[in-house]
C-alpha positions as CSV (number, residue, x, y, z in Angstrom):
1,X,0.0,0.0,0.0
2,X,1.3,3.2,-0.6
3,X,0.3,6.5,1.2
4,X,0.1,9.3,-0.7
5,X,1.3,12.8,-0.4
6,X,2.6,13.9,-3.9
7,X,5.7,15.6,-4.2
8,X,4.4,19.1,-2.3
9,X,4.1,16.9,1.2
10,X,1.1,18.9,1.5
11,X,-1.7,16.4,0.3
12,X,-2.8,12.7,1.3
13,X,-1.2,11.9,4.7
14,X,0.0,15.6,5.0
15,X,-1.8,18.7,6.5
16,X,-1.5,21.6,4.1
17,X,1.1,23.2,6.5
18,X,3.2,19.5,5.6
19,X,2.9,18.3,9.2
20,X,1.4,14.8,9.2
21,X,-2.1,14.2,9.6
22,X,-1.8,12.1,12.3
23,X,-5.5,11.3,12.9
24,X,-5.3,9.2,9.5
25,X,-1.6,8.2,9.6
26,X,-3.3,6.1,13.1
27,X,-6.4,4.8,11.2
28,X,-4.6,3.5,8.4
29,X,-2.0,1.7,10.8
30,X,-5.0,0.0,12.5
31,X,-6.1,-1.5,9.0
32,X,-3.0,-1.7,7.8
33,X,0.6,-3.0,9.2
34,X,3.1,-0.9,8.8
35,X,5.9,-2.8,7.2
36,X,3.0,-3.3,4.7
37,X,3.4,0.8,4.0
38,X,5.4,2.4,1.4
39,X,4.8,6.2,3.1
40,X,5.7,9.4,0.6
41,X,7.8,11.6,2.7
42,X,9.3,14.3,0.5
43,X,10.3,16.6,3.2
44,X,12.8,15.8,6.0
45,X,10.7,16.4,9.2
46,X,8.1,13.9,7.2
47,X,10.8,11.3,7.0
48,X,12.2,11.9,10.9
49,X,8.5,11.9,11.9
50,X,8.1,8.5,10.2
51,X,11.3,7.3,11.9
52,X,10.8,8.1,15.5
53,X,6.9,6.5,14.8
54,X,7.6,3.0,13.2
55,X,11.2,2.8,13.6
56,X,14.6,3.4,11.2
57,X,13.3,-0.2,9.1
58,X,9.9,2.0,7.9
59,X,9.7,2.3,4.0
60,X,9.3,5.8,2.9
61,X,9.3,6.8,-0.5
62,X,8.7,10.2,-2.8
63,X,12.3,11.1,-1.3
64,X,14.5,13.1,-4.5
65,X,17.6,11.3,-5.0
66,X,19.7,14.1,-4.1
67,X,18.3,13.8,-0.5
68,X,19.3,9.7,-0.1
69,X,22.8,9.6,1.8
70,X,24.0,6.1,1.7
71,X,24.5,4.3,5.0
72,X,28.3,3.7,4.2
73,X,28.5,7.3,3.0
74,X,31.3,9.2,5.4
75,X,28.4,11.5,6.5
76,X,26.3,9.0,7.9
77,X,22.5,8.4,7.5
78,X,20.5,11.9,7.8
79,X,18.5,10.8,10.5
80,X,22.0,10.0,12.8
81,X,20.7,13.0,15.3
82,X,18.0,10.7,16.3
83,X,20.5,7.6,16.9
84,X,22.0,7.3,20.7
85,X,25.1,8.8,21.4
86,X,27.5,6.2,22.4
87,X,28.9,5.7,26.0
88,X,32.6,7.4,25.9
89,X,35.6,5.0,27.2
90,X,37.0,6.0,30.1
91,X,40.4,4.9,29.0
């Protein structure tokens, strides 16, 4: 299944103002699993949003490929801010 919001991120799953419409992003996860979800998230608080609610496995698409930062890429992933900072050594 895939959930729309078109390239704006201001239609489908979106509120005009591109924050997610979260009253129908929870009734289509009670019909639907999530894994089972491509979600359209064309801005970047759309894709951290999706992150921190299903987890860094969700499937999000409509993302332009000038946006996608490998995993081995140097910089990291672009949602690293969200990952735990590791414990320092005390060595």
């Amino acid at each position: 299944m895939i959930a729309e919001a078109r390239e704006s991120g201001k239609v489908g799953i979106y509120r005009p103002s591109g924050h997610a419409h979260t009253a129908l992003v929870s009734s289509i996860l009670a019909k639907v699993p999530g894994k089972d979800i491509l979600w359209e998230a064309p801005q970047e608080p759309q894709q951290v949003w999706f992150i921190k609610l299903l987890g860094a496995n969700v499937n999000l698409g409509n993302i332009g490929p000038e946006e996608v930062i490998p995993g081995n890429s140097p910089f990291g992933p672009p949602w690293r801010h969200l990952l735990p900072v590791p414990a320092r050594s005390s060595c």
